[in-house]
OpenMM code with the backbone's topology and positions (N, CA, C; nanometers):
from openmm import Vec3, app, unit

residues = "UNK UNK UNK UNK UNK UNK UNK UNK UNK UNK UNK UNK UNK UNK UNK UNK UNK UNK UNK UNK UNK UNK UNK UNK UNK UNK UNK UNK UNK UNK UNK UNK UNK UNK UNK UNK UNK UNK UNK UNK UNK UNK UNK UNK UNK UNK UNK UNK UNK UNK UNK UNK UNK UNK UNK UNK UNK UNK UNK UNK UNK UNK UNK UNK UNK UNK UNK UNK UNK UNK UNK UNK UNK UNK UNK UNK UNK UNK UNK UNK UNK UNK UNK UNK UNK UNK UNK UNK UNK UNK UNK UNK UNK UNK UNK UNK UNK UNK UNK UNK UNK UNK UNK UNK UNK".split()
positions = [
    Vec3(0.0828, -0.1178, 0.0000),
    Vec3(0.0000, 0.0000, 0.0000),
    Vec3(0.0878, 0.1248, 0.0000),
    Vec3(0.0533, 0.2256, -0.1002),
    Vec3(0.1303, 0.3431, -0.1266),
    Vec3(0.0408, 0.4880, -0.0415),
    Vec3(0.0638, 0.5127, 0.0510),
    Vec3(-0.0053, 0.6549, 0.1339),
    Vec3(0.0737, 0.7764, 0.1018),
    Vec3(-0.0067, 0.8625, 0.0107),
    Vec3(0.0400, 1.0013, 0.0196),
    Vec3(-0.0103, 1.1240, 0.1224),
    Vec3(0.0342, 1.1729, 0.2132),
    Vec3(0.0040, 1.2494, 0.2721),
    Vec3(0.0383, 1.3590, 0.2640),
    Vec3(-0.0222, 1.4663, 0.2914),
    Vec3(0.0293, 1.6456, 0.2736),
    Vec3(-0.0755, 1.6673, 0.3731),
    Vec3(-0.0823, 1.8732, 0.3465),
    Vec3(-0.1875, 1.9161, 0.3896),
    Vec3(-0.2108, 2.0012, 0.2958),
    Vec3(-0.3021, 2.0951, 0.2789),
    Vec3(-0.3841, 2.2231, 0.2188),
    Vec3(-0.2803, 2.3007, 0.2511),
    Vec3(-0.1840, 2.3831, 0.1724),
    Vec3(-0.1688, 2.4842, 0.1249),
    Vec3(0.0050, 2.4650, 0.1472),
    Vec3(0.0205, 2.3176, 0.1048),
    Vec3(0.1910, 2.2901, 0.1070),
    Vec3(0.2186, 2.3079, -0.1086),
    Vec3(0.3219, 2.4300, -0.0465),
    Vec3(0.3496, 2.4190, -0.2080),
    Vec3(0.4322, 2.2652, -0.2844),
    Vec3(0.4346, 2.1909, -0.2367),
    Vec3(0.5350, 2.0817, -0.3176),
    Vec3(0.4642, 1.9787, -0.3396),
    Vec3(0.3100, 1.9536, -0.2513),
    Vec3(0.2537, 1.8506, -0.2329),
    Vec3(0.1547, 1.8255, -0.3380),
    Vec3(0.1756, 1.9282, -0.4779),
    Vec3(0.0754, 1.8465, -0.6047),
    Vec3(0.2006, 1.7985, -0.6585),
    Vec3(0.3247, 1.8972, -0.6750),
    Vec3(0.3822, 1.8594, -0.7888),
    Vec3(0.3868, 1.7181, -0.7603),
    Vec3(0.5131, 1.6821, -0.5884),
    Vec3(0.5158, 1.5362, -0.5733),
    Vec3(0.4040, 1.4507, -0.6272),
    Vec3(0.3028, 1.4696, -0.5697),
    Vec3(0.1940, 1.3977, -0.6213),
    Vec3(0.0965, 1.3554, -0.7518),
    Vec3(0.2053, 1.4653, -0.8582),
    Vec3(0.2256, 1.4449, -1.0111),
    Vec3(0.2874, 1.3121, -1.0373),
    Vec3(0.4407, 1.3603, -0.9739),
    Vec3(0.5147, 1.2205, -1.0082),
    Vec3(0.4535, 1.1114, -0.9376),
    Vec3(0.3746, 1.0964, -0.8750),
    Vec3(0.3786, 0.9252, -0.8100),
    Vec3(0.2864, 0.8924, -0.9150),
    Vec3(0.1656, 0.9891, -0.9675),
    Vec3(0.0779, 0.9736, -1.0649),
    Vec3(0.1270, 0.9135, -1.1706),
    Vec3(0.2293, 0.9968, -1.2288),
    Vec3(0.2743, 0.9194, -1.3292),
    Vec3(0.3393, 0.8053, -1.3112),
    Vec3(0.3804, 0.7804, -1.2069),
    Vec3(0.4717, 0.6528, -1.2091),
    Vec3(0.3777, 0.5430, -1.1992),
    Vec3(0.2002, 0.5946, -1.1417),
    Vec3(0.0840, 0.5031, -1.2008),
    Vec3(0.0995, 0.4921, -1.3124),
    Vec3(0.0661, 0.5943, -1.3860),
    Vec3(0.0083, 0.5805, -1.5522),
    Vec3(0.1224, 0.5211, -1.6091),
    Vec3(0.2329, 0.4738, -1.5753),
    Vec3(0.3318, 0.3949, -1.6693),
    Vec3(0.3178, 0.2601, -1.6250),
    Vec3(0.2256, 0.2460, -1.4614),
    Vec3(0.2404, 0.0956, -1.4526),
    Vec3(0.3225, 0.0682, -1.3956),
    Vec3(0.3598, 0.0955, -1.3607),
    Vec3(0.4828, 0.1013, -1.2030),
    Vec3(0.3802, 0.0489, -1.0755),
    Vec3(0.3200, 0.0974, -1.0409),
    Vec3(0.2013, 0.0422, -0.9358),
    Vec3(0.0709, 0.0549, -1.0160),
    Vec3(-0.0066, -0.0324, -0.9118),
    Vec3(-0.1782, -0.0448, -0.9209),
    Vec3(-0.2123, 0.1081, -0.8615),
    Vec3(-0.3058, 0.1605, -0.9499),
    Vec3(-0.3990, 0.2735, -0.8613),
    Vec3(-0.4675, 0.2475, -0.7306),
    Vec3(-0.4873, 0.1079, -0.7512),
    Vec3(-0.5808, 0.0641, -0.6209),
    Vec3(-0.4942, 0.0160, -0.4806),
    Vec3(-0.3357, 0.0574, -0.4978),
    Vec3(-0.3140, 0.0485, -0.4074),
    Vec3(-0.2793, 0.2256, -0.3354),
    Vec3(-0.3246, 0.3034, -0.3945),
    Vec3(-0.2600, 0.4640, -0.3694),
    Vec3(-0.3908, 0.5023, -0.2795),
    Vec3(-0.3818, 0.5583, -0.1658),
    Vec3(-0.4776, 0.6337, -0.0478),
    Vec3(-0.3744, 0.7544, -0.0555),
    Vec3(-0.4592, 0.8742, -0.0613),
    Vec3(-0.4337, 0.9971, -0.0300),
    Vec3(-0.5143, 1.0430, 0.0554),
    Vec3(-0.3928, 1.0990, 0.1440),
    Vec3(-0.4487, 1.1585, 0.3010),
    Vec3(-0.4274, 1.2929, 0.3405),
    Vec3(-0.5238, 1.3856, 0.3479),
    Vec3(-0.5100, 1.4984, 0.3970),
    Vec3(-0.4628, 1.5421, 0.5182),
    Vec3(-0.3816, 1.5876, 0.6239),
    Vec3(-0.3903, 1.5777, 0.7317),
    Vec3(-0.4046, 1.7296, 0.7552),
    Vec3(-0.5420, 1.7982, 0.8117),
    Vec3(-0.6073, 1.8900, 0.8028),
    Vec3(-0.5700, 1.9645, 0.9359),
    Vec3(-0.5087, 1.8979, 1.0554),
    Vec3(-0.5003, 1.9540, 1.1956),
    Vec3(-0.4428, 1.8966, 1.2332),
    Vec3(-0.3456, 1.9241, 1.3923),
    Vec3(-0.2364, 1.8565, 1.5043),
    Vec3(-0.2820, 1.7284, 1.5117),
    Vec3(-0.4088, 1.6948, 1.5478),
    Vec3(-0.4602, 1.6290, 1.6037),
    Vec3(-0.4051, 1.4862, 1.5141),
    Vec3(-0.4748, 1.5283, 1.3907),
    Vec3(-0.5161, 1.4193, 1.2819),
    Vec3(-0.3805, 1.3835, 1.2503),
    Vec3(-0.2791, 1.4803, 1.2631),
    Vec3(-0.1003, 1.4101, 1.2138),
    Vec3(-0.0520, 1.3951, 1.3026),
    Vec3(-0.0516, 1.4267, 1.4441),
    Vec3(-0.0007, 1.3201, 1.6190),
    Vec3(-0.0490, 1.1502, 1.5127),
    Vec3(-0.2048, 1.1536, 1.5045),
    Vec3(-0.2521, 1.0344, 1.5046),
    Vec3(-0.1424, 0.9342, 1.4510),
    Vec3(-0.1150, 1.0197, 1.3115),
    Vec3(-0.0536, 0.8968, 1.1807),
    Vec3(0.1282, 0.9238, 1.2167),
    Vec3(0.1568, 1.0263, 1.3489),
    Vec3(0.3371, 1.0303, 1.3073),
    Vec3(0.3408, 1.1182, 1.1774),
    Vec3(0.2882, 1.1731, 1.1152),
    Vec3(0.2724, 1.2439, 1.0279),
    Vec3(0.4409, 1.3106, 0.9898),
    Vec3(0.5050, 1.3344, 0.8935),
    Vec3(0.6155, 1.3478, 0.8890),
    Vec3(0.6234, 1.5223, 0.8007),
    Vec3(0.5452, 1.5412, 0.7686),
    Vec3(0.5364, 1.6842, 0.7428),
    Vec3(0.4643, 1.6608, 0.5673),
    Vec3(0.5078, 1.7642, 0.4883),
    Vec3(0.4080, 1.7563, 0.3848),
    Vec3(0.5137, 1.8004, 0.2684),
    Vec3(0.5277, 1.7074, 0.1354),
    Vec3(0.4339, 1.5562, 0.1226),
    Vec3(0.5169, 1.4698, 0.1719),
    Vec3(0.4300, 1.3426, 0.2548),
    Vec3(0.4749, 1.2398, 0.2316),
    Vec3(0.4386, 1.1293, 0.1649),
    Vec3(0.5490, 1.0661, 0.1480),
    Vec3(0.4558, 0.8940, 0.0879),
    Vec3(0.5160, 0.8078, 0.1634),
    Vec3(0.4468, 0.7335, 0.2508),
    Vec3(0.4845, 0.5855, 0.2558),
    Vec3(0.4646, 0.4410, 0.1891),
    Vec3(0.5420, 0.3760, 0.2204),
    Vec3(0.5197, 0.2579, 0.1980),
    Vec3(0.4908, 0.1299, 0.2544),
    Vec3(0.3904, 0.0745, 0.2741),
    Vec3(0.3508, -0.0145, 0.3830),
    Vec3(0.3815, 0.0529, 0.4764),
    Vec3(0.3620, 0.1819, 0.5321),
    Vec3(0.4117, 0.2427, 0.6717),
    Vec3(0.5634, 0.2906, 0.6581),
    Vec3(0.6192, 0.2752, 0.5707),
    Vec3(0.7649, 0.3209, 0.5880),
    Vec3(0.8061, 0.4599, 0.5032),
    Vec3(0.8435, 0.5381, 0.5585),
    Vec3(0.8723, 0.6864, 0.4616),
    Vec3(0.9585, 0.6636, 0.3908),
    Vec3(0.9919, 0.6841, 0.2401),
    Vec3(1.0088, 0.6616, 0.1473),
    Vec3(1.1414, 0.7258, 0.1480),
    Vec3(1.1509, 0.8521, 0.2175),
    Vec3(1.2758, 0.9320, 0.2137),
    Vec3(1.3980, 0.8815, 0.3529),
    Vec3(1.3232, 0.8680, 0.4784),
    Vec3(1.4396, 0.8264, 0.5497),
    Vec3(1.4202, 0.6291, 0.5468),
    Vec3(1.2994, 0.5804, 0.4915),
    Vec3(1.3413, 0.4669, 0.5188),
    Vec3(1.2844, 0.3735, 0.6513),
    Vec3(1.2069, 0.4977, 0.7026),
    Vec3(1.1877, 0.4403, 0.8666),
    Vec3(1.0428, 0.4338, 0.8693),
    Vec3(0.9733, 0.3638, 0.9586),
    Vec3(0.8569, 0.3874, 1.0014),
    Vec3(0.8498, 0.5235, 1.1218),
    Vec3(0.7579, 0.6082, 1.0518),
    Vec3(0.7747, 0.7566, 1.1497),
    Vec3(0.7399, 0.6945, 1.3196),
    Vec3(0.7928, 0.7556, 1.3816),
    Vec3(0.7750, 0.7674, 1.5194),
    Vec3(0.7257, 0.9077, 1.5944),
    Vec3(0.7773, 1.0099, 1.5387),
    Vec3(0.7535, 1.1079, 1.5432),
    Vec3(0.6299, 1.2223, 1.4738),
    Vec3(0.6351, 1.3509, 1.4884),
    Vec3(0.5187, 1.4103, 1.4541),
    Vec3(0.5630, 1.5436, 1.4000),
    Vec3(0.5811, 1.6309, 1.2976),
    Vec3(0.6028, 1.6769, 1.2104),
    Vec3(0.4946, 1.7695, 1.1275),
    Vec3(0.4517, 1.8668, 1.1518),
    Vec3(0.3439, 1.9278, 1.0639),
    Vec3(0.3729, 2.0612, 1.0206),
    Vec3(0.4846, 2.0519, 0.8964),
    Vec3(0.5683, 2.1299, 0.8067),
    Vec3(0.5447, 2.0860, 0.6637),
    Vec3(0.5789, 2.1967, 0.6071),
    Vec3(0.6465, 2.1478, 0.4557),
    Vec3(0.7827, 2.0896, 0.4567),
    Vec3(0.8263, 1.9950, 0.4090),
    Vec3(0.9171, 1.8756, 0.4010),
    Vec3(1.0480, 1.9422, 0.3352),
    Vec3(1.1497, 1.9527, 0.3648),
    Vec3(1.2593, 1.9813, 0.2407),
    Vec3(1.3655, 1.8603, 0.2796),
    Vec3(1.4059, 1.8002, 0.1347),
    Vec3(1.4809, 1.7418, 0.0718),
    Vec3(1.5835, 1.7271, 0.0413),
    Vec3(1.6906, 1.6138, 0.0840),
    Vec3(1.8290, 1.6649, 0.0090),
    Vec3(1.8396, 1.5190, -0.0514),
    Vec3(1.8459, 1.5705, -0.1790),
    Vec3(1.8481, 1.4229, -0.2944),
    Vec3(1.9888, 1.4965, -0.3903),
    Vec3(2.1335, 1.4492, -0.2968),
    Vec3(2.2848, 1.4485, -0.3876),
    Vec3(2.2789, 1.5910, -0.3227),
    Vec3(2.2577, 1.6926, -0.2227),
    Vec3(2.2964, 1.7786, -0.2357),
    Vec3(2.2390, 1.9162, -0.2523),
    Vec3(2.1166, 1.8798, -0.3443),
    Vec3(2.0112, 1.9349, -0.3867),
    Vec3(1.8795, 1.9736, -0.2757),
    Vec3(1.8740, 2.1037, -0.2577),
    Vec3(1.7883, 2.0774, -0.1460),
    Vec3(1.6535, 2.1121, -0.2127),
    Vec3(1.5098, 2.0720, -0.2119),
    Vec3(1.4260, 2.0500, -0.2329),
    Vec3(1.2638, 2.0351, -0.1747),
    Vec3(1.1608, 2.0922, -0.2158),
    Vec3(1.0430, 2.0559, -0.1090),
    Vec3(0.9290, 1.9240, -0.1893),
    Vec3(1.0304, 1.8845, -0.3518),
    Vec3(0.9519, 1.7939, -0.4266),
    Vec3(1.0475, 1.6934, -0.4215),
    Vec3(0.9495, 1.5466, -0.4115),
    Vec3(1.0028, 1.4313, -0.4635),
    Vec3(1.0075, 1.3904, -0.5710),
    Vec3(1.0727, 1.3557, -0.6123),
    Vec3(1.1270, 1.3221, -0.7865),
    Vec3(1.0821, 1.1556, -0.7862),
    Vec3(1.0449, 1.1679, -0.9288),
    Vec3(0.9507, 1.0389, -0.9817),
    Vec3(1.0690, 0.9793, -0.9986),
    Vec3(1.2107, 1.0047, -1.0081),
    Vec3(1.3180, 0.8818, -0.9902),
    Vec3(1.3433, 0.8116, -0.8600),
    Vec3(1.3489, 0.9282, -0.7791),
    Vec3(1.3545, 0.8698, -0.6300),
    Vec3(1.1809, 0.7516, -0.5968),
    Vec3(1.1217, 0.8648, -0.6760),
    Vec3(0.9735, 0.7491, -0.5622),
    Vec3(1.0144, 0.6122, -0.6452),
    Vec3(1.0149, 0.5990, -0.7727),
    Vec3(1.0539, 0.5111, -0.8018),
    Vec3(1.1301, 0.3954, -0.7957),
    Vec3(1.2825, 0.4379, -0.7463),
    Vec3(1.3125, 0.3909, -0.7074),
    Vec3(1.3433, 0.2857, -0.5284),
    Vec3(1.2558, 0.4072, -0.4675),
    Vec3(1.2436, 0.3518, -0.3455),
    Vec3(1.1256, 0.2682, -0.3688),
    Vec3(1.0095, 0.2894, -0.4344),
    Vec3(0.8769, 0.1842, -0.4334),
    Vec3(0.9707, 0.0432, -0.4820),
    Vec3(1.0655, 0.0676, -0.5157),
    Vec3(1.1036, -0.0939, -0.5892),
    Vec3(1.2130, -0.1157, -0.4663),
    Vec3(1.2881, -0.0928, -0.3946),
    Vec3(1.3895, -0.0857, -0.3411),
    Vec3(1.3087, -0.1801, -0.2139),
    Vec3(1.1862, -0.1348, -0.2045),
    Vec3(1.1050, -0.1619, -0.0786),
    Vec3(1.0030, -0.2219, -0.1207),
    Vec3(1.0600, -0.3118, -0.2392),
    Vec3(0.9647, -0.4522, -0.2529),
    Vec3(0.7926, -0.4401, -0.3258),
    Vec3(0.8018, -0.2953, -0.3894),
    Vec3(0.6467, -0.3039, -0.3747),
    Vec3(0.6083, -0.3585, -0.5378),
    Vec3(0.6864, -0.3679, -0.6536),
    Vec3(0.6852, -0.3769, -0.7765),
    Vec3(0.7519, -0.5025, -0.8101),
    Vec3(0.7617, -0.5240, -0.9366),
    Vec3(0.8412, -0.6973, -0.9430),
    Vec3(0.9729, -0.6462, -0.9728),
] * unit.nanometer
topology = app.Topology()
chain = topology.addChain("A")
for resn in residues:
    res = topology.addResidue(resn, chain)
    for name in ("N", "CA", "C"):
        topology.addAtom(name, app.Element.getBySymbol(name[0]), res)
């Protein structure tokens, strides 16, 4: 199961959520495994460990450090992919972590 989470009014959290799209429409994953989750208040991201905005997990595991969150986080997310600092995930990275972490053949 692929969970995208953000909130309302994070600038990075369509683009990311472009690329995972596309990495549907090529068939990389099932649509029917993608839940998108709003997390609208404190409350609702304490609940999930919420890691700030966007995230994606995978079966529970964040895609970027690798871990199952423990913690609670209700920010816009920035990125360092080589160096590069960033508030979008790149359809190479999701990619490659959705496969890295077993979810594709």
């Amino acid at each position: 199961m692929i969970e995208f989470q953000y909130f309302d009014g994070c600038p990075n959290a369509q683009a990311t959520l472009e690329n995972l799209n596309e990495l549907i429409e090529e068939g990389l994953i099932d649509r029917g495994l993608l839940t998108i989750t709003e997390l609208s208040d404190l409350a609702a991201a304490e609940r999930v460990h919420f890691q700030g905005s966007p995230t994606i997990l995978v079966d529970g595991v964040d895609i970027y450090t690798g871990k199952r969150p423990t913690t609670m986080n209700y920010t816009c997310r920035i990125f360092d992919f080589d160096g590069l600092k960033t508030g979008v995930i790149g359809k190479e990275f999701i990619r490659k972590r959705i496969r890295d972490l077993g979810l594709t053949e």
